[in-house]
C-alpha positions as CSV (number, residue, x, y, z in Angstrom):
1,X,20.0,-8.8,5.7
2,X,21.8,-11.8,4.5
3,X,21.3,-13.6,1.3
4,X,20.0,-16.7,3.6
5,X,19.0,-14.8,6.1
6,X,15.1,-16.0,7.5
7,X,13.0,-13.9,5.8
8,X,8.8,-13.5,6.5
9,X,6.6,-11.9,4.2
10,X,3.2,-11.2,5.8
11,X,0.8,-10.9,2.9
12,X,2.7,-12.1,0.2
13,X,-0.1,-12.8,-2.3
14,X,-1.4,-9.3,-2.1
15,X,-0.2,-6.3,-4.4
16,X,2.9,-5.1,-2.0
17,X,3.8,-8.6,-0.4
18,X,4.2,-10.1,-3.5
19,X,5.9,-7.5,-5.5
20,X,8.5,-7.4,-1.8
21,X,9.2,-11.7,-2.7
22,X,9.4,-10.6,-6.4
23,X,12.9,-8.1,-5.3
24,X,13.9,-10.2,-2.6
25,X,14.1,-13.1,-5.2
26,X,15.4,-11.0,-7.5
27,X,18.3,-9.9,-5.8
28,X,19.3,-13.6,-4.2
29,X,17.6,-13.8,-1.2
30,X,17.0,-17.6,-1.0
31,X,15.1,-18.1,2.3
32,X,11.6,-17.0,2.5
33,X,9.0,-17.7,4.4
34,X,6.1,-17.1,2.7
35,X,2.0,-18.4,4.4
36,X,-0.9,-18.4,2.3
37,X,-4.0,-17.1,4.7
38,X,-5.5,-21.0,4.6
39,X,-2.3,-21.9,5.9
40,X,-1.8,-19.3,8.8
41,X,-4.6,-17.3,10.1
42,X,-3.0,-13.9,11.0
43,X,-6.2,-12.5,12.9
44,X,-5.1,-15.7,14.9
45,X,-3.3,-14.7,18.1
46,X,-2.6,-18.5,18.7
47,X,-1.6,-19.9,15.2
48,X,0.6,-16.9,14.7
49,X,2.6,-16.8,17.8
50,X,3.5,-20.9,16.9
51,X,4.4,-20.0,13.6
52,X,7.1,-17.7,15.0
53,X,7.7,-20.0,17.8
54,X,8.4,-22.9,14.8
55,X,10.3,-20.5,12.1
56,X,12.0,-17.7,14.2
57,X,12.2,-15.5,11.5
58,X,15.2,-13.1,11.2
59,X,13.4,-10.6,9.4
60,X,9.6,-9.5,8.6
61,X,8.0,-7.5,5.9
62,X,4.3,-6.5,7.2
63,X,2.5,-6.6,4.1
64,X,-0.4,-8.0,5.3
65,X,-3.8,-5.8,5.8
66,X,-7.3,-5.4,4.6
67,X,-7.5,-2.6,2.2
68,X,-10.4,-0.7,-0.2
69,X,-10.8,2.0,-2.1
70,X,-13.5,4.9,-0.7
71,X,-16.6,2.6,-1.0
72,X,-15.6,-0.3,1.0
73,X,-13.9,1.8,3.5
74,X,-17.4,3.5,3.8
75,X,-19.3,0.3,4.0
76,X,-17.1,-1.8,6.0
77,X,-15.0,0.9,8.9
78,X,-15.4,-1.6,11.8
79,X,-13.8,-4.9,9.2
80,X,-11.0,-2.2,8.1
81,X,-10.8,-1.3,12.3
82,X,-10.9,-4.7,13.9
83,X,-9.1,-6.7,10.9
84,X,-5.9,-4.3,10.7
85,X,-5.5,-4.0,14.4
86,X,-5.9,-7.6,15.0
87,X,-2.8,-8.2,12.1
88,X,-0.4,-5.9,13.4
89,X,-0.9,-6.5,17.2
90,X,-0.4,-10.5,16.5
91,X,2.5,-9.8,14.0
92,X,4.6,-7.3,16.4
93,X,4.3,-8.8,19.4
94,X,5.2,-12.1,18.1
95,X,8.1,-10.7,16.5
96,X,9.2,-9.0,20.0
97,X,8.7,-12.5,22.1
98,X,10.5,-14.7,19.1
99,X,13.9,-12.4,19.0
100,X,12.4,-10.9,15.5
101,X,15.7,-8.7,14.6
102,X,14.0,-6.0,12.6
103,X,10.8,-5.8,10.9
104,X,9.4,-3.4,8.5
105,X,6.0,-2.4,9.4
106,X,3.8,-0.6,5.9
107,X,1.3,2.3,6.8
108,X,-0.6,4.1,4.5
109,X,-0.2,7.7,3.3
110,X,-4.2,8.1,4.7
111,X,-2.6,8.1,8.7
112,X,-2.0,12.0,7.7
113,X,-4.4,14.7,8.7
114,X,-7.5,15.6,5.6
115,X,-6.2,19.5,5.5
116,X,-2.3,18.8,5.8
117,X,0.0,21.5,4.9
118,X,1.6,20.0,1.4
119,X,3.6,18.5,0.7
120,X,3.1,16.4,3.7
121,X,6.5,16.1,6.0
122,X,6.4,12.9,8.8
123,X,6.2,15.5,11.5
124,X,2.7,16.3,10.5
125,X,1.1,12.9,11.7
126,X,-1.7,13.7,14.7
127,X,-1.6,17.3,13.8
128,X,-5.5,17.5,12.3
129,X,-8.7,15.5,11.8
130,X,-8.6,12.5,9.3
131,X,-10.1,11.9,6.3
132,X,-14.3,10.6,7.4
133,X,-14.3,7.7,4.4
134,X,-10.8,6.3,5.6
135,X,-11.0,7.1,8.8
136,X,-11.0,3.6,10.4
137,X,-8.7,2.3,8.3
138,X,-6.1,5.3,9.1
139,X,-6.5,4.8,13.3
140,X,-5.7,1.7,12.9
141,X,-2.5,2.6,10.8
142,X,-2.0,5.0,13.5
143,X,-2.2,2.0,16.1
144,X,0.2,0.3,14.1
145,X,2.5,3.1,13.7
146,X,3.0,3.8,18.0
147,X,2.6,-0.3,18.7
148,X,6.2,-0.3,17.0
149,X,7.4,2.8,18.7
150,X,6.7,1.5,21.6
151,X,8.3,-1.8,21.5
152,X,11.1,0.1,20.3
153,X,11.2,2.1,23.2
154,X,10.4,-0.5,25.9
155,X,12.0,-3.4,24.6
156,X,15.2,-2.0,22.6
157,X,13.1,-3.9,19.3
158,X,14.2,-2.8,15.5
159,X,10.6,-2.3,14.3
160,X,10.9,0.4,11.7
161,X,7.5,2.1,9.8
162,X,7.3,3.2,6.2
163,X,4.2,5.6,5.2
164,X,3.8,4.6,1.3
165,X,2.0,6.9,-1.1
166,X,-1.3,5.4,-3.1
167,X,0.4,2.2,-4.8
168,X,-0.6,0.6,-7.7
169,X,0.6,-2.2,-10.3
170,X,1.3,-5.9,-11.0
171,X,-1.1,-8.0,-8.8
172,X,-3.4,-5.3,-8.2
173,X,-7.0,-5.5,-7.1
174,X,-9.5,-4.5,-10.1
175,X,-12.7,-4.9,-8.5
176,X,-15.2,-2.0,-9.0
177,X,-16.2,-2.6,-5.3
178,X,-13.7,-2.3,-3.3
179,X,-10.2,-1.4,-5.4
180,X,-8.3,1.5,-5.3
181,X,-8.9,4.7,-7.9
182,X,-6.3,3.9,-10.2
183,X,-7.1,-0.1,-10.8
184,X,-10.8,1.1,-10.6
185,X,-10.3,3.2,-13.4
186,X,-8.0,0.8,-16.0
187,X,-11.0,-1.5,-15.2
188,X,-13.3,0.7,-16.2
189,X,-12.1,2.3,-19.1
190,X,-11.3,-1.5,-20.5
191,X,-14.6,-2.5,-19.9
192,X,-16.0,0.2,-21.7
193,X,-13.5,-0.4,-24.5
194,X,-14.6,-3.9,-24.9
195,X,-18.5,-3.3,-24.8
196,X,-18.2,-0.1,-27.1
197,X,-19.7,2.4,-24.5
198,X,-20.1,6.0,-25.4
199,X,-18.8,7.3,-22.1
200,X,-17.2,6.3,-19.0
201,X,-18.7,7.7,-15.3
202,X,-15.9,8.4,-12.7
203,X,-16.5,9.7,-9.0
204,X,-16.2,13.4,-7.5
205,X,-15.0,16.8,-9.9
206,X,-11.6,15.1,-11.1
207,X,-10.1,17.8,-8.9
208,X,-8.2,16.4,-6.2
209,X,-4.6,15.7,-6.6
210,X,-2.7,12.3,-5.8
211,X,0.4,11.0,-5.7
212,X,1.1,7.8,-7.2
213,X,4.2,4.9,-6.8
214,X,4.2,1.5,-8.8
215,X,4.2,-0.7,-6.3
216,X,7.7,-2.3,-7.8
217,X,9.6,0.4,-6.7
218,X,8.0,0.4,-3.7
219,X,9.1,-2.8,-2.8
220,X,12.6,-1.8,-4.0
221,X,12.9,1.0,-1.0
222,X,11.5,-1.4,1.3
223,X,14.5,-3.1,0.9
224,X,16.8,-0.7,0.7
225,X,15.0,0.5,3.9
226,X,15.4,-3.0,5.9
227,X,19.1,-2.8,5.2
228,X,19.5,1.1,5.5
229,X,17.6,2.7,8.1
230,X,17.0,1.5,11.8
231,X,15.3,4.6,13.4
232,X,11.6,4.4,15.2
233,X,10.6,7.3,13.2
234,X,8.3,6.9,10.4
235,X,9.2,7.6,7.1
236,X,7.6,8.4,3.7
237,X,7.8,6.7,0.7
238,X,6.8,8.0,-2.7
239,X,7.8,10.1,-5.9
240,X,7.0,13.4,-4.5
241,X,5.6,14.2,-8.0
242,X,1.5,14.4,-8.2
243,X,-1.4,14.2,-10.6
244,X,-5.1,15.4,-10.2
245,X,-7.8,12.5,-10.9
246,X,-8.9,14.4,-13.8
247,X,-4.9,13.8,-15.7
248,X,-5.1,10.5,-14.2
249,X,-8.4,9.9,-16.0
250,X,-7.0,11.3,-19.4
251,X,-3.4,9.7,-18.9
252,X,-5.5,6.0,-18.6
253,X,-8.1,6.7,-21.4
254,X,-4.7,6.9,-23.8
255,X,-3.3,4.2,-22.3
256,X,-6.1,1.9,-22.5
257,X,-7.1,3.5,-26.0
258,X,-10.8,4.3,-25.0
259,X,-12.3,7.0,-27.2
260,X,-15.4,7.5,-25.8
261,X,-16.2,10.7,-23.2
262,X,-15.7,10.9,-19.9
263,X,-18.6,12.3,-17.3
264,X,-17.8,13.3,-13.9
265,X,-20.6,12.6,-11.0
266,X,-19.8,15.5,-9.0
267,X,-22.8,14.1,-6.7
268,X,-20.6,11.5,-5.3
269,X,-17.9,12.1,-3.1
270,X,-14.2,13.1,-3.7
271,X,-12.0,12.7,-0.3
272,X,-8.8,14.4,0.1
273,X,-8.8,17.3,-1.7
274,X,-4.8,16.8,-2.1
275,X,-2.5,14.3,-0.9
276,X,1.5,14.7,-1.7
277,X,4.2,13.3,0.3
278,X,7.4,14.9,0.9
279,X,10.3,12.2,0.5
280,X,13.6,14.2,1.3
281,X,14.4,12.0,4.0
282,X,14.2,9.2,2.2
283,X,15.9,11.3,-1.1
284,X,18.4,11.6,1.5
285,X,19.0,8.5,2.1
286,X,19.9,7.7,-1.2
287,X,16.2,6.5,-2.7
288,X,14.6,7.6,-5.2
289,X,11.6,6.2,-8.2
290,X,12.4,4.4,-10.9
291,X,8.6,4.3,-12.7
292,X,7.3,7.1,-14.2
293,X,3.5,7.0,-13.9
294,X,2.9,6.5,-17.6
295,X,5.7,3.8,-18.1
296,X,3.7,2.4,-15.2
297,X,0.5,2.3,-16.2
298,X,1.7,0.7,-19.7
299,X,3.1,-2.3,-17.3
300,X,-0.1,-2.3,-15.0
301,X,-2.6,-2.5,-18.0
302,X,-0.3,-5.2,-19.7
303,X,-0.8,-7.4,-16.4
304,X,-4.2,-6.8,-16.2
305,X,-5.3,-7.9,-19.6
306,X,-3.1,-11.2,-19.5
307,X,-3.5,-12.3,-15.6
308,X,-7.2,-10.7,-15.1
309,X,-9.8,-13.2,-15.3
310,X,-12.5,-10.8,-16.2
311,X,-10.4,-8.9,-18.6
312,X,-10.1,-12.5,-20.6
313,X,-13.4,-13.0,-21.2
């Protein structure tokens, strides 16, 4: 990419779009396209394939998606199903009829089988049964994933697929409803901290193991990636360096300076029993994290309690 080179970012108000305009505009890219969902409708077929037509962008950052945490993905598999699906299928084959010259499409770690040999190498995609809770949301990941292979393969396209690790950060999504585990839990201990609870209730044994990337440096290899790597094959992206949910739990009660106890509802349900992603290839590249977990959970919990409405109050 060049400096003023067209750029779309597709989702650029959520978590990972906006922290991918925050490093383009850091590093001097000057010509962005950036849509607001009132202003483009990307479950649209129509309005999406004249707003190609009209801005023939160079370059596309998928970004956009509907995304939860386990309960809304529960509550809600055919919104995760038919909204994802609809996004990517309008978004790629736009980009293949306007002359698109690469785009970047983001998958989810979750596309990876439930019992996955560890840590999990690209190769292993299709290779077992999905996770149940996520399992809508992954297929259509999955969709995602061979809609750009194959435009790669029948049309000659340059649509490239990155597989990031659980994300979290600046921008994130602290609703108790449908967030991820790690905002779900800075929301929770603060909450606690603030009222003066005793004790704070998290989900499952604290067993399972994650893997977790501030979403900063994630938008840092999707650049390097856009300028670096042109191959249909997917490709992870992560630390390769993992924490069970109980450490996670500890690591944000310190950080958000909660002294109460903690109580595990072992009636509830804990997903993946482990979930780490092996990033040679992209090591090999030449990418690696920047963020250590704690450093970023000091800069996550700073956002939250200036920017968070809720968190003001």
């Amino acid at each position: 990419m060049k400096k003023d080179s067209k750029i779309y970012v597709a989702g650029h108000k959520g978590l990972v779009g906006s922290s991918i305009v925050r490093a383009l505009q850091k590093k001097g890219y000057n010509n962005l396209v950036l849509k607001t969902r009132k202003e483009l409708d990307l479950l649209d077929q129509k309005a999406v394939e004249k707003f190609f037509e009209k801005e023939k962008p160079e370059y596309v950052f998928m970004a956009a998606a509907k995304v939860g945490g386990i309960i809304a993905n529960k509550t809600y598999p055919a919104d995760f199903a038919y909204s994802n699906l609809q996004i990517q299928n309008n978004i790629v084959h736009s980009a293949y009829l306007f002359k698109v010259k690469k785009l970047l499409f983001l998958g989810s770690s979750c596309i990876y089988p439930r019992e996955c040999l560890q840590p999990i190498k690209e190769e292993y995609l299709l290779n077992g049964y999905l996770e149940p809770t996520n399992k809508a949301y992954a297929i259509a990941k999955i969709a995602g994933i061979i809609l750009c292979e194959s435009y790669d393969k029948q049309y000659g396209t340059n649509f490239i697929s990155a597989m990031p690790t659980n994300l979290y950060g600046i921008n994130d999504n602290f609703d108790l409803e449908n967030s991820h585990v790690l905002p779900a839990m800075l929301r929770k201990f603060h909450d606690a901290k603030i009222n003066g609870s005793k004790e704070v209730m998290l989900w499952g044994s604290g067993k399972p193991k994650r893997e977790f990337l501030f979403v900063d440096d994630l938008a840092d290899a999707c650049l390097f990636l856009m300028n670096k790597y042109d191959n249909s094959e997917i490709i992870n992206i992560g630390t390769g360096i993992e924490t069970s949910i109980k450490e996670l739990a500890e690591l944000v009660k310190k950080t958000v300076g909660f002294e109460g106890k903690i109580v595990w509802d072992k009636t509830k349900p804990d997903g993946t029993p482990r979930k780490l992603l092996n990033v040679s290839k992209l090591n090999k590249l030449g990418w690696k994290h920047k963020v250590s977990l704690e450093k970023g959970l000091k800069l996550s919990y700073s956002w939250f309690k200036e920017n968070y409405q809720d968190a003001k109050k």
